[in-house]
Structures are given as C-alpha cells and as structure tokens.
N, C-alpha and C positions, 0 to 999 in steps of 0.2 A: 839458421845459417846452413846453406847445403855445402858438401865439397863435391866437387866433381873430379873422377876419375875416369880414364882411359882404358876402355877393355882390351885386357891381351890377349881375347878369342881371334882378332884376327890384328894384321899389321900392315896389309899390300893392297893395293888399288884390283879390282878388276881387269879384266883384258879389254873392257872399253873404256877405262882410265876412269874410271867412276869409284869413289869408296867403297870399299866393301861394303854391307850393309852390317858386316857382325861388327867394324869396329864402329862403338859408338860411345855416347858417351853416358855415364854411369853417374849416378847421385846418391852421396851417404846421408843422411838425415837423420836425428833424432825422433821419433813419431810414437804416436799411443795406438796400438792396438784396438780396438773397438769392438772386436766381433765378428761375426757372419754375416756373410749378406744371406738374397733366397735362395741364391745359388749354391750354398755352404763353400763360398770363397773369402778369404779376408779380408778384412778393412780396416785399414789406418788413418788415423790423421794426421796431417801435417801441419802443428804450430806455427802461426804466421810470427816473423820477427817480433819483438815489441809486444804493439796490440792490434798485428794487420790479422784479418780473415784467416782462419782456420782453410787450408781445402784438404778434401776426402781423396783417401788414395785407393782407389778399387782394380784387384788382382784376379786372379785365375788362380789363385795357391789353396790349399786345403789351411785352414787353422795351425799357428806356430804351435809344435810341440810343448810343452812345459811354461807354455805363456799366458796369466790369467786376462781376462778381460781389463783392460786401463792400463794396463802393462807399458812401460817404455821398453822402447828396443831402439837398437842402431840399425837401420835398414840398406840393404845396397840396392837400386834400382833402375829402371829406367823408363821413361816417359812416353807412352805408347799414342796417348790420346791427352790433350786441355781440352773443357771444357768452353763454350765463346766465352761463359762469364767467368771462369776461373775459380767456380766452385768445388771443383772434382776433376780429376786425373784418372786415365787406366792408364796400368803400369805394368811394368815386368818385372815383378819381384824376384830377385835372385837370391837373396839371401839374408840372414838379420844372425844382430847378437846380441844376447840381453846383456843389460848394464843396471850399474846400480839403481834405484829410484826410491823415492820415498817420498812423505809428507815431509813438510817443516813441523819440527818439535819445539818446544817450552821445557828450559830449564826445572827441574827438581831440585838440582843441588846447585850452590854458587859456581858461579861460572869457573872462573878459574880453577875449579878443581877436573875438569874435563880435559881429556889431551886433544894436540893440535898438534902432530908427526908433520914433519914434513911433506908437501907436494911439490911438484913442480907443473905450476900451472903453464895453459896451452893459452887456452881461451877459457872467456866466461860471459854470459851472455840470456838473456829473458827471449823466451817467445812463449804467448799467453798467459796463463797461471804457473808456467814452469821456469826454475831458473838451472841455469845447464853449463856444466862445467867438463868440459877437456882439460888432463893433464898427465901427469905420471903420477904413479906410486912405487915403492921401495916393494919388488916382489918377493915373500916370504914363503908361498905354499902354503901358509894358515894363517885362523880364521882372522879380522879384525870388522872393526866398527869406522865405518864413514857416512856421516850424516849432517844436515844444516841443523843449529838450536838458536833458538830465539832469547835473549834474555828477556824473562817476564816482566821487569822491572823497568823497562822500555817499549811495552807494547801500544801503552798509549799513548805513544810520544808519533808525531811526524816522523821523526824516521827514527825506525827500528834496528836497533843493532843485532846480527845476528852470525853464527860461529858454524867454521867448516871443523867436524867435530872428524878427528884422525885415530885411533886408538889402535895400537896393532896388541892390543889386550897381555903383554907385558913381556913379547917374543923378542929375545935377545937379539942385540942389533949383530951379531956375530951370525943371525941365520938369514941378513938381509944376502940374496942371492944378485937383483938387479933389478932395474926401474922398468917398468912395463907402463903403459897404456891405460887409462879408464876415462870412463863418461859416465858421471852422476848428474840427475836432471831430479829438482825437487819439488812436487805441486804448493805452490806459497797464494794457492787462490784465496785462502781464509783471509789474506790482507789484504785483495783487490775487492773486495767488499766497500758499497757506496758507503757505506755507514761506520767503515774503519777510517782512527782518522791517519793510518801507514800511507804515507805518500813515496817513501824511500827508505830501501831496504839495504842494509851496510854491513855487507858481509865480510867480515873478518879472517884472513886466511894466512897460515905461515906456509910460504912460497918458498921453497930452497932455491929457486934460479930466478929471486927478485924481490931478495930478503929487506929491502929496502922499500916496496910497495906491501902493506901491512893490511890492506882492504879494499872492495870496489863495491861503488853504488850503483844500484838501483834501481830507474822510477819504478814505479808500481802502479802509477796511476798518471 
C-alpha cells in the first residue's frame, strides 16, 4: 500500500505555465532494507500487495544510519526511473524512519495471560511474507512491548489464530501523555511455507476506535 503525498518544496507553476519540477509527487512505503549496491548506495525492496512481485528500489544515498540489513523502515520517496518490466525503480530517496518489525512469535505461556492495551487501528494489510499494521498508540515516553504471537495450539490448524501482543510493561495509565502514530510490519514467512498447512492467519486485536471488530483475516496462501 503506497500513500502519496504532495511536496511542499515548491507550490507555483513556472513563468511558461508549466509545473514546477520540484513540486511532485512523493511516496511513503513500508520496505526492507537490503544492503549495498557496488556503488555503496542503498537498496530497498518494495513488498508487492498480497503475493504481487517484489521490485527493488535503487538510490544514490549512502547506507541508513542505525539500520541492520532486512530492516523495515517507512521510506519517503520519489520515482525517478520504472523499469519496461517493473522489476526495479531509481528513486529519490529523501528520507526514512524506522518502525517496529519483528518475527511472529509462539506462545510460552497461555495465552490470555499476555496483555492487549489498547490501539487504535488505521489500517492492516499483507504484502509478501509481511503483515503490516498502521495505527495509534497511547504515548508514554517508556519502554513497552508490541509484537504478533501465535497460539501454538493452533498452529496446525488451517487457520491460525494469532495476537497483537500490547504491554506498556505496567506504566500507569496516569503517565499516558497522548496517542501518536506507529507502523509495525511482522515477517509470518514461516507460514507461507508449501508444506504448512496456515492458509489464514486470524489476528486478534483490541481496537479502541472499533471495539466491536475483535479480529482481521489473512490469506497466507
């Protein structure tokens, strides 16, 4: 899912009525990291929706600071060059910012002993092996735990039931300040496995703005 935004470097047509070229238009994207090229410039990929084609996003930028290899980030950019076949993109990368990411985990302890805090979900939504969540959280200034777990007890069922796991690890609600922004993207490739029989993944989530929707599915395959 891209968003597109409007850059406010420029706002006024040319003196031959033509667009400026600065104002143009911008894309935020979810994408992994990958590495160096030979030229020690970056390279991203961009998760196609669903299960469409991966394409490589190739820059002029030096390595993100503080970003391991397979890293997610939220990237800002913009579309310099497609490829004819739509494998690879150059881009103008302007900027990125890391978000949460992690593996899908397997319960240790029964489920309901895990907290589920409040979000207030945006969006949610699969592209590749990753599953990728916009929404709020309650901003504290410290530390907590936000992660997807799997009940093991359902792993080999067709569809897998699995928990948006919330813990503000026991910070009084008296230090909640106000709801901020995040993006967590979780790799659930271990279920898109020909030989797993996860066809649909049922993720369980307490929504404060749609307290009444208690889960979204899925497919996986």
């Amino acid at each position: 899912m891209s968003i597109a935004l409007l850059s406010l470097s420029a706002c006024d047509r040319s003196h031959d009525g033509k667009l400026d070229p600065a104002f143009e238009t911008q894309l935020v994207d979810l994408v992994t990291y990958t590495g160096l090229d030979a030229d020690n410039h970056a390279v991203f990929r961009l998760e196609g929706h669903d299960d469409e084609p991966p394409v490589v996003l190739y820059t002029t930028v030096s390595a993100p600071s503080k970003v391991d290899k397979d890293s997610r980030v939220l990237l800002y950019y913009a579309i310099n060059h497609k490829a004819p076949d739509g494998t690879y993109w150059n881009i103008d990368a302007r900027s990125y910012t890391r978000i949460f990411s992690d593996s899908i985990r397997v319960n240790r302890n029964p489920i309901d002993t895990y907290s589920m805090h409040p979000i207030r979900l945006q969006s949610a939504w699969r592209t590749g092996e990753f599953l990728n969540i916009y929404g709020q959280i309650e901003h504290t200034g410290k530390n907590r735990f936000l992660y997807m777990l799997i009940d093991g007890d359902t792993r080999g069922n067709d569809t897998v039931q699995a928990y948006l796991v919330h813990d503000l690890l026991g910070t009084p609600q008296d230090s909640v300040f106000y709801w901020r922004d995040f993006y967590l993207s979780v790799n659930v490739g271990v279920l898109k496995s020909p030989k797993d029989p996860c066809r649909t993944i049922r993720l369980h989530l307490n929504d404060a703005g749609n307290p009444n929707v208690t889960f979204k599915d899925f497919d996986i395959k």
